[in-house]
N, C-alpha and C positions, 0 to 999 in steps of 0.2 A: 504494500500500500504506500504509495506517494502522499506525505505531509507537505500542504502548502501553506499552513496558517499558520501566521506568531502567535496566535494566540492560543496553540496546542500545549497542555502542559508541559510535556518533554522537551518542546524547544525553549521554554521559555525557562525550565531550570538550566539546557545547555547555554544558556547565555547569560543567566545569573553566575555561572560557574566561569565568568570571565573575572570576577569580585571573591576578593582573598573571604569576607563574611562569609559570601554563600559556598564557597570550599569547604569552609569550616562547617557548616552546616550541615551540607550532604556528605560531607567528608569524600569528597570526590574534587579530581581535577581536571585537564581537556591536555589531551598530547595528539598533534593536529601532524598531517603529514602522512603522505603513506610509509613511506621507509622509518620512521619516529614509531607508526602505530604497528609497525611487523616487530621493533627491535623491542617492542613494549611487551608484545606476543611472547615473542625469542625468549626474554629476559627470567617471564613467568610475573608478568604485573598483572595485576588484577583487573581485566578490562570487563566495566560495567555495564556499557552500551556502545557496540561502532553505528557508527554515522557516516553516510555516504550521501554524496551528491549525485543528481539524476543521472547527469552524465559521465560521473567517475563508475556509477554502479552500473551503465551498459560498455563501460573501456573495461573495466575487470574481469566481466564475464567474459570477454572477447579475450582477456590474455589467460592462458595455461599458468595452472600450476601457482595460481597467485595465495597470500598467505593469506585469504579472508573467503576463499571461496568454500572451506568448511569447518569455519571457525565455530568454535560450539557455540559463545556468546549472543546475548541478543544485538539484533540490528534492526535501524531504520533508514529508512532514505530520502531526504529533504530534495526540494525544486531547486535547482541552481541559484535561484536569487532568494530562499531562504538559509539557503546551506553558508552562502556569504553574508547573511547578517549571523549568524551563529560563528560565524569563522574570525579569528582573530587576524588572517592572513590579508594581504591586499590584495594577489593573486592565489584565490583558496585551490589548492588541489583536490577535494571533494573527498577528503578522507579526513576523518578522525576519531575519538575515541574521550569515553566519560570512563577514567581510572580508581581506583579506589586508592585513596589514601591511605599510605605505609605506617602503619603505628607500633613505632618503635621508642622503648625504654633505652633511656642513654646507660650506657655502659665502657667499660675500659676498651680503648683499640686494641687489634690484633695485631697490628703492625706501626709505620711508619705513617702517620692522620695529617688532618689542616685542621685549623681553631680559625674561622673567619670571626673578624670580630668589626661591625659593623659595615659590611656591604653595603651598600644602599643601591648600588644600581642593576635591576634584576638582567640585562644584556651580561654584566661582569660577572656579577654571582653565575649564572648559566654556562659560560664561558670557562670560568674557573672549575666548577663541577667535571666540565669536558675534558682538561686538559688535566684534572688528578684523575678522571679514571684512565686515562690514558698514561698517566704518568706512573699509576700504580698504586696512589692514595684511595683505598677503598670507602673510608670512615671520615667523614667532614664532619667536625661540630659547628653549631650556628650560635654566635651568639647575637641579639639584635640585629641581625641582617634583615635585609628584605624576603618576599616570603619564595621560597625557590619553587615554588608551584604554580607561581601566577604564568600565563599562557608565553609572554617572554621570554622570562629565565627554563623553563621548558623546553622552549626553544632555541635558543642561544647551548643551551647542554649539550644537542646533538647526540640523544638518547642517553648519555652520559648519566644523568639522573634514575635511570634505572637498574644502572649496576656501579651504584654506590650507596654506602648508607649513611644516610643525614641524620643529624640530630640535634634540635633545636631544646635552647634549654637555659635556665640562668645562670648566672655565672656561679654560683656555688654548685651548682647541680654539674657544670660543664669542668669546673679544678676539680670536682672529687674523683671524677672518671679519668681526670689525664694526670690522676696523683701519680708521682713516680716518671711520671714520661717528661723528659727535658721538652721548654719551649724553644722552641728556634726564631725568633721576630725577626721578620721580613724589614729593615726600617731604614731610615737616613743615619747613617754614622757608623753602619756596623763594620765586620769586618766583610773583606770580597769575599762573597760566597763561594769563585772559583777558587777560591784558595783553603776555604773550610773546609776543614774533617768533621761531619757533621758524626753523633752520636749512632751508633746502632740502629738505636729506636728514638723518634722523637717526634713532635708535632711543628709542625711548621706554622705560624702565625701569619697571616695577610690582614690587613686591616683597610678604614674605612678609606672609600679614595682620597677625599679631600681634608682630613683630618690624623691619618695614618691610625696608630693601635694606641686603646686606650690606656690610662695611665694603671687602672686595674689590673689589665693583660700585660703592660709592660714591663711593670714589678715581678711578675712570677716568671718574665722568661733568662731563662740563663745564659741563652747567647741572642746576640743580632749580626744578621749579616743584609747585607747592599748590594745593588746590582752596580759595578761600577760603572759610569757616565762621562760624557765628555761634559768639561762644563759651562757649553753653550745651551746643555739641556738639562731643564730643572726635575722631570721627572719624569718617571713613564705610568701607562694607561696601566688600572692595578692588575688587570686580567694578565695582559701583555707580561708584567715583574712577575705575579706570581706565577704564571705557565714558566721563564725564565728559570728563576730559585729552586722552583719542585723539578725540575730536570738537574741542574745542577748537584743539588742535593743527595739528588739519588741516578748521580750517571756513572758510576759505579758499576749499576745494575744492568745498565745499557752499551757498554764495553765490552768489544770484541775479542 
């Protein structure tokens, strides 16, 4: 059955679900994309309702072997100009997906973490998410950041968000679980990261773009290290530093 009306309930919670409230509410979030909504599949996330565009839903049937053609989950299928008021995208692909949110109890890392501590920009937070699972940081804590689930930072993760575990939490709840584990702050004045031996195990620290790490998180960390700069340039974009440091860090591990 073709839904063409806003005013059907199911479209009208997928589009509340663009508002951090209404996440919280249904405890659901939108990972939009088809290659996002396969690697969501892949991952083992808990997809609550996919969503297909008129036109995506007769190009799918037309391609073999596609990863939604015997998906257990339920599915519906919106008109092409309701599928784009539903769609965070400018150019929607006609694919997406209402996920259930991961609820996970903070606990100690199993390895080598990040402690963001105030993110604000959901493009960087997503970004950064992307470049630690790729870097091999499984376990991000969140302190104050933005929320990594809004349809953005989703986005910017490049699935990344579904095979890492987040964990959002206060700052006493976030030092009890990294007792024991050295911080590593990311910050101005530290020493060259290229030249650091960093600890075995430790948490890496990124902080807020335009304000760097707070005075809280500053105190407990034991080392800092710097990306060094020429000094016609005052800084770099935080995503950019921290992809940077978390390779550094750990290119040890990436050595031939």
């Amino acid at each position: 059955m073709l839904i063409t009306s806003r005013s059907n309930p199911t479209v009208k919670k997928l589009i509340a679900l663009q508002q951090k409230k209404y996440r919280a509410l249904y405890g659901e979030y939108l990972a939009e994309g088809e290659k996002m909504v396969s690697e969501c599949m892949a991952a083992g996330g808990e997809i609550v309702l996919l969503v297909f565009s008129e036109s995506a839903q007769s190009r799918l049937k037309e391609k073999k072997g596609n990863a939604f053609s015997e998906a257990p989950m339920p599915a519906i299928t919106l008109s092409d100009d309701l599928f784009a008021k539903v769609s965070g995208e400018k150019t929607p692909q006609g694919v997406l997906a209402a996920v259930r949110l991961p609820v996970r109890s903070i606990r100690p890392p199993r390895g080598s973490c990040l402690l963001l501590d105030g993110v604000s920009d959901p493009g960087n937070l997503g970004a950064i998410i992307r470049t630690a699972n790729a870097a091999g940081y499984a376990e991000i804590y969140l302190l104050g950041c933005t929320d990594p689930y809004s349809p953005k930072a989703v986005r910017a993760s490049m699935s990344g968000i579904f095979y890492t575990a987040l964990y959002e939490g206060t700052a006493e709840e976030i030092f009890s679980a990294l007792s024991g584990v050295p911080l590593v702050a990311a910050d101005l004045g530290g020493e060259n990261v290229f030249s650091f031996a960093p600890p075995e195990k430790f948490c890496l620290v990124i902080g807020n773009e335009g304000h760097g790490i707070g005075a809280q998180v500053k105190e407990r960390a034991e080392y800092t290290v710097t990306v060094p700069m020429r000094r016609t340039q005052e800084s770099l974009n935080a995503a950019v530093s921290a992809g940077i440091v978390m390779y550094a860090l750990r290119r040890g591990d990436f050595e031939q």
